[in-house]
C-alpha positions in Angstrom: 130.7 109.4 107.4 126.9 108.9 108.1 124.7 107.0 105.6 122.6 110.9 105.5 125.7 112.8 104.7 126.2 110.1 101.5 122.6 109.9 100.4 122.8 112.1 97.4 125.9 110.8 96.0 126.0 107.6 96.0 124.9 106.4 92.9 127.9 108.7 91.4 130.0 107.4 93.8 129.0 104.2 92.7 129.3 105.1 89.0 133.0 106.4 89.3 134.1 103.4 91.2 132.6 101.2 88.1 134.3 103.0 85.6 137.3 101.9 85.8 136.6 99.0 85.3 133.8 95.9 86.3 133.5 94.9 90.0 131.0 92.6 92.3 129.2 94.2 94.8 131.8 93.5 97.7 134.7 95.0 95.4 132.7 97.9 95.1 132.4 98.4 98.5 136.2 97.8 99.3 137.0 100.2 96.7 135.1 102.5 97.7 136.5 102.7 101.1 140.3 102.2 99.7 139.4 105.5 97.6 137.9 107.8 100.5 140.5 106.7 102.6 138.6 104.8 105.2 135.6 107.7 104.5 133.0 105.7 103.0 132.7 102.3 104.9 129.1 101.3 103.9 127.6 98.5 104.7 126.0 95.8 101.8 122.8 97.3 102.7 123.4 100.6 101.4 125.2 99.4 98.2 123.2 96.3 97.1 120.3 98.2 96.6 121.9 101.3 95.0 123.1 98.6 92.4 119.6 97.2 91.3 118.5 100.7 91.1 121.1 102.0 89.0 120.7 98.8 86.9 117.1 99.0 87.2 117.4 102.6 85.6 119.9 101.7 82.7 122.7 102.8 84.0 124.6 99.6 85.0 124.7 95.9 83.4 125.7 92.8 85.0 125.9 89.5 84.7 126.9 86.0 87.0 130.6 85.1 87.0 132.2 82.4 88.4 136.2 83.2 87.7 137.4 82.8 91.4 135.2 79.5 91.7 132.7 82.1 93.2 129.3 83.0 92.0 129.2 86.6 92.0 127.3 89.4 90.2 129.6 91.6 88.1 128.6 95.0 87.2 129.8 97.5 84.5 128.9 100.8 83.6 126.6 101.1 80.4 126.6 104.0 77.6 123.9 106.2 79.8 125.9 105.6 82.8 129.2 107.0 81.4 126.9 109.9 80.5 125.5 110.3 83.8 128.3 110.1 85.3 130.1 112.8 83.2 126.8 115.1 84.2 127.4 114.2 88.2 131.5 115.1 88.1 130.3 118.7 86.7 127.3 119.1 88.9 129.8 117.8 91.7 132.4 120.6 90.7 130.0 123.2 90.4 128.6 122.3 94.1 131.7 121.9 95.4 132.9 125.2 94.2 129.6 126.7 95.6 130.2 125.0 99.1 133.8 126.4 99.5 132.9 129.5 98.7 130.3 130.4 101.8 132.5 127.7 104.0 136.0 129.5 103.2 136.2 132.8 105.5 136.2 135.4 103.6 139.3 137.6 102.7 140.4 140.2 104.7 142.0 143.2 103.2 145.6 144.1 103.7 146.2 146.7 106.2 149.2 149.1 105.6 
């Protein structure tokens, strides 16, 4: 899927992935494609700076950790994240819902 088709959901994306539980910015990406399927294979330079900006704005926290013997940044989801992303999974139904509706044909009445 195209980097345009993403643009506007990414940071939930992001969010939902984070969720579950804390992840480095290459276990992020990995999960992300693992989730969609193959879908979303983005490259580091779409998600790194999603990351700063989401942590930038509040809504992720991260710190170094070293656990594997590798320095990594770790990110987790903060209170306002968990918020947000609760307001993007009803926007997203709401959308979703709207787009099926024009994209489904409509229904045909039954002839006798």
């Amino acid at each position: 899927m195209g980097s345009e088709a993403i643009k506007g959901h990414l940071d939930s994306l992001i969010l939902a992935v984070i969720a579950e539980g804390p992840l480095h910015g290459y276990a992020i990406i990995e999960e992300l494609k693992r989730r969609s399927g193959g879908v979303f294979d983005l490259p580091e330079g779409t998600i790194y700076p999603a990351l700063h900006r989401l942590e930038h704005a509040g809504l992720l926290d991260s710190e170094w950790n070293t656990e594997t013997g590798r320095k990594r940044r770790v990110y987790r989801l903060t209170r306002s994240g968990g918020a947000k992303l609760g307001l993007d999974r009803v926007e997203w139904q709401r959308f979703a819902q709207g787009i099926a509706a024009v994209l489904q044909p409509p229904a045909r009445p039954a002839t006798s």
